[in-house]
C-alpha positions in Angstrom: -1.5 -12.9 -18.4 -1.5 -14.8 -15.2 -3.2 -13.4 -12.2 -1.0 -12.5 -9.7 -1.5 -14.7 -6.4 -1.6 -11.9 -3.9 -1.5 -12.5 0.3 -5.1 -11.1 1.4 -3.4 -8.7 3.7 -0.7 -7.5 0.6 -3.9 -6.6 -1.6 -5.9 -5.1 0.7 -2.5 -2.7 2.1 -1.8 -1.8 -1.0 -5.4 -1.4 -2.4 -6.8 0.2 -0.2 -4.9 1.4 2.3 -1.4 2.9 1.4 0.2 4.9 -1.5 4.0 4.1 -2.4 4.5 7.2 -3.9 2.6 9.1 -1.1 5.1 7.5 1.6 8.6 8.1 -0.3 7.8 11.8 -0.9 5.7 12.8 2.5 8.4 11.6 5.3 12.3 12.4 5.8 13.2 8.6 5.8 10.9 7.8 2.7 12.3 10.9 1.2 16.1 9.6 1.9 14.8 6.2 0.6 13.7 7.6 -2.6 17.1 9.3 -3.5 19.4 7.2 -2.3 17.9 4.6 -4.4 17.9 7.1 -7.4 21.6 7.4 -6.7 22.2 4.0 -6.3 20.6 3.2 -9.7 21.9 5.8 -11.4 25.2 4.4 -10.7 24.6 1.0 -12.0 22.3 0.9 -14.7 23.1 1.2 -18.4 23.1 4.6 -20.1 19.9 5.6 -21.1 17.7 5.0 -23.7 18.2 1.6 -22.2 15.0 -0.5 -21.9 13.9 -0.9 -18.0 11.2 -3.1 -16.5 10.1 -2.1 -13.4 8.5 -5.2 -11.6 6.1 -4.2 -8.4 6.7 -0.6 -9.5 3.8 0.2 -7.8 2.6 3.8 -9.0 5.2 4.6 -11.0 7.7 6.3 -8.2 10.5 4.6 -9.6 9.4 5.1 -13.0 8.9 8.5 -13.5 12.5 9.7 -12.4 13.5 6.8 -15.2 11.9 8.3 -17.8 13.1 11.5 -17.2 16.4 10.4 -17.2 15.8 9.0 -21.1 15.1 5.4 -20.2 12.1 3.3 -21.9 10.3 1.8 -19.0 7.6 -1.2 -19.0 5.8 -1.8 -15.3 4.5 -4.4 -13.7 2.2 -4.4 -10.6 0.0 -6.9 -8.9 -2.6 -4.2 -7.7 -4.8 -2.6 -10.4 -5.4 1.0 -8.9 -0.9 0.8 -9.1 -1.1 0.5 -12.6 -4.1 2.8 -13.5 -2.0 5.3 -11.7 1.6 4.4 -13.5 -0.5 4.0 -16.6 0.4 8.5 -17.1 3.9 7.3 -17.0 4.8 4.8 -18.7 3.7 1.5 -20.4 2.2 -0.4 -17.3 0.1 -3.9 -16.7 -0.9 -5.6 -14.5 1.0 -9.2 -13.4 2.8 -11.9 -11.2 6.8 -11.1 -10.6 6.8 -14.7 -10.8 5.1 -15.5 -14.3 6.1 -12.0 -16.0 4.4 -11.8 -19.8 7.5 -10.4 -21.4 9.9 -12.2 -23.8 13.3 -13.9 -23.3 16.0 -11.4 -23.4 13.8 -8.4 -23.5 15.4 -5.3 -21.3 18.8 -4.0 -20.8 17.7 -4.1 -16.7 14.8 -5.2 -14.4 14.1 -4.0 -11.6 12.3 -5.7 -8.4 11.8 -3.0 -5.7 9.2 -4.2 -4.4 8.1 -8.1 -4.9 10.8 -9.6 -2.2 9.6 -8.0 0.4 6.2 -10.1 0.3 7.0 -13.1 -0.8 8.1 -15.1 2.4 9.0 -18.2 0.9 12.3 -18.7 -0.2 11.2 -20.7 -4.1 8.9 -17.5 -4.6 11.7 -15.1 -4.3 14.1 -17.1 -6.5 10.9 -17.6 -9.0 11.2 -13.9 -9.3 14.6 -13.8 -9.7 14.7 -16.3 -12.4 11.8 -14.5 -14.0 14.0 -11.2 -14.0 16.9 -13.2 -15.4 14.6 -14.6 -17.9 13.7 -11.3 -19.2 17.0 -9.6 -19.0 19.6 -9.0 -22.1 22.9 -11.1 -21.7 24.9 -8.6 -19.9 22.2 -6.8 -18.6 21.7 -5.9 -14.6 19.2 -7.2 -12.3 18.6 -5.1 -8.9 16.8 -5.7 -6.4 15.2 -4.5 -3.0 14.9 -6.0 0.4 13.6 -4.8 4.1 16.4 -5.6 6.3 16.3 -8.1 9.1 17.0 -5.1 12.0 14.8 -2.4 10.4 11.7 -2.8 12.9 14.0 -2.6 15.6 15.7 0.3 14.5 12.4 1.9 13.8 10.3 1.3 16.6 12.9 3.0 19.1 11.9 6.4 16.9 8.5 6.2 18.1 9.7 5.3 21.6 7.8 2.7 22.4 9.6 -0.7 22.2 9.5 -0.5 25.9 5.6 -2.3 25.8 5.7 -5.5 25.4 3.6 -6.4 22.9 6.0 -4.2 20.5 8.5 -6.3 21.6 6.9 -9.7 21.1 6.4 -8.9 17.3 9.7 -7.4 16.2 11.2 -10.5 18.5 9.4 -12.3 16.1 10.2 -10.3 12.8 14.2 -11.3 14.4 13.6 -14.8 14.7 11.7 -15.5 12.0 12.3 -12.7 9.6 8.2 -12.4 8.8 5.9 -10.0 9.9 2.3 -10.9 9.6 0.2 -8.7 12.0 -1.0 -5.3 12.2 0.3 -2.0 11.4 2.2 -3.3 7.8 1.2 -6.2 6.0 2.8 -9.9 5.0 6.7 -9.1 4.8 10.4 -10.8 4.7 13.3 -9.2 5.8 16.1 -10.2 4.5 20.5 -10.3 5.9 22.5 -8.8 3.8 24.6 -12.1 2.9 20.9 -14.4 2.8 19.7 -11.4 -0.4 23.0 -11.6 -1.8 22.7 -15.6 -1.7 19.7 -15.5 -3.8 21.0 -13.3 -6.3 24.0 -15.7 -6.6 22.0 -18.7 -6.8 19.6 -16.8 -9.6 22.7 -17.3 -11.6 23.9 -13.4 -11.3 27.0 -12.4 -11.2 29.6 -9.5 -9.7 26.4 -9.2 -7.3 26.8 -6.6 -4.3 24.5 -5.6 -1.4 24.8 -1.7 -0.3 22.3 -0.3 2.5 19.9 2.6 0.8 19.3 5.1 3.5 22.7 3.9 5.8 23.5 3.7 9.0 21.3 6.7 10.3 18.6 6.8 8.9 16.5 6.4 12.1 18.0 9.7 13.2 15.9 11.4 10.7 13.0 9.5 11.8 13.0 10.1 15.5 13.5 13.9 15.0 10.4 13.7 12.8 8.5 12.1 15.5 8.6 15.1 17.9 5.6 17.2 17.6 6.5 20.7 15.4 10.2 19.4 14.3 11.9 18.1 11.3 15.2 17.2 10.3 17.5 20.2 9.6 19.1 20.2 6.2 22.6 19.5 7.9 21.1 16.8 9.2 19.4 15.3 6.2 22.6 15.7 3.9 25.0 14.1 7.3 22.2 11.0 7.2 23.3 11.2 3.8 26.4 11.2 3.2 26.9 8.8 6.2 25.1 6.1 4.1 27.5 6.7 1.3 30.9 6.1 3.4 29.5 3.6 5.2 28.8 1.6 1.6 32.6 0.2 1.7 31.9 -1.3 5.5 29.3 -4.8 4.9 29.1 -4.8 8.3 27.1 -1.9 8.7 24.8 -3.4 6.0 22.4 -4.3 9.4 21.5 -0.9 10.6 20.3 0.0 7.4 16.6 -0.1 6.8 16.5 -0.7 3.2 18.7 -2.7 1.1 19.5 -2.2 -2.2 21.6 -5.5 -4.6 23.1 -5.8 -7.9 24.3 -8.4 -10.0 24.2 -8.9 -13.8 23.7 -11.6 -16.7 26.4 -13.6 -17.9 27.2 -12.5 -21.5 
């Protein structure tokens, strides 16, 4: 097993600091994030009992709905307390998404939720990608998660402060660059739509597409939560919704999305 080469800032976020599964189920965005990906997947993957790997599954979010649904899941993570937690769920190690233990054309699909977002440099990211290709059945499907580029922007209005100007030093950054490295999150890329789809494509993958996970309105959800004593009505939760599903057909409202969700598959 190789041991994963973590960013200082990545370990100790996720170590210490944060819980995956604590943020998709406790806000209305990470809640709408969690099931819009569950949709998404749903739609694409082979019928269960397929084999999944779920690479940077963190502690097992992902993972459990998957089993549930029938599906044989093996997990990866870089961060030990991850996979001492996924451990109840399914079979779960830890390891690199770029130096994966598991055999040549081992799983029906592989999923990497997680790893792009920290891996800023472009050869990492198509590492991964050509690990998951490595590991994946002729045929099978590869899918994989970004940040998008816009997301800090959209999000920092729902907390109504990008008027300061420090706020708007580092997202100006996060736009020009497409890193963050600073307080408040840990080292990140965000990816365009066309620049995730690109790496798929040059990962070999075919029939790949890019849809956004939570839409065009997500932040809506987010900037009623942010007033003290409201939430998001349910009418608003299911319009968020379904806004993100007819917007799918429309790539160019793949930017306002916060999350974004692409597919491709294996040559046979």
């Amino acid at each position: 097993m190789v041991k994963p080469d973590l960013a200082p800032s990545v370990a100790r976020f996720y170590g210490e600091t944060v819980d995956e599964g604590t943020r998709l189920r406790s806000s209305a965005d990470g809640r709408l994030e969690l099931e819009r990906t569950k949709e998404l997947l749903r739609r694409f993957l082979p019928p269960a009992p397929a084999r999944v790997l779920d690479v940077g599954g963190a502690t097992g979010i992902h993972a459990e709905w998957l089993v549930e649904d029938g599906y044989e899941v093996d997990l990866v993570d870089p961060i030990p307390r991850h996979v001492e937690q996924a451990s109840a769920i399914c079979r779960a190690t830890v390891g690199d998404a770029r130096a994966l233990d598991a055999a040549d054309d081992t799983y029906d699909a592989v999923l990497l939720l997680g790893p792009l977002y920290h891996l800023p440099e472009a050869s990492d990211r198509l590492q991964a990608l050509a690990e998951a290709r490595r590991t994946v059945k002729p045929g099978g499907l590869i899918a994989a998660a970004a940040i998008n580029r816009y997301a800090s922007l959209f999000e920092h209005v729902t907390y109504a402060h990008l008027h300061k100007e420090r706020i708007q030093a580092s997202i100006a950054k996060i736009l020009s660059t497409a890193v963050h490295q600073g307080p408040g999150f840990t080292l990140a890329y965000f990816h365009r739509a066309d620049e995730l789809a690109g790496e798929l494509r040059e990962s070999g993958l075919r029939d790949v597409q890019v849809l956004g996970i939570e839409g065009p309105a997500w932040s809506l959800l987010k900037a009623v939560e942010q007033q003290p004593g409201d939430s998001p009505t349910v009418d608003l939760v299911d319009s968020v919704a379904t806004a993100a599903r007819m917007a799918e057909p429309y790539p160019e409202l793949l930017a306002a999305s916060s999350h974004l969700l692409a597919v491709g598959k294996v040559a046979s």
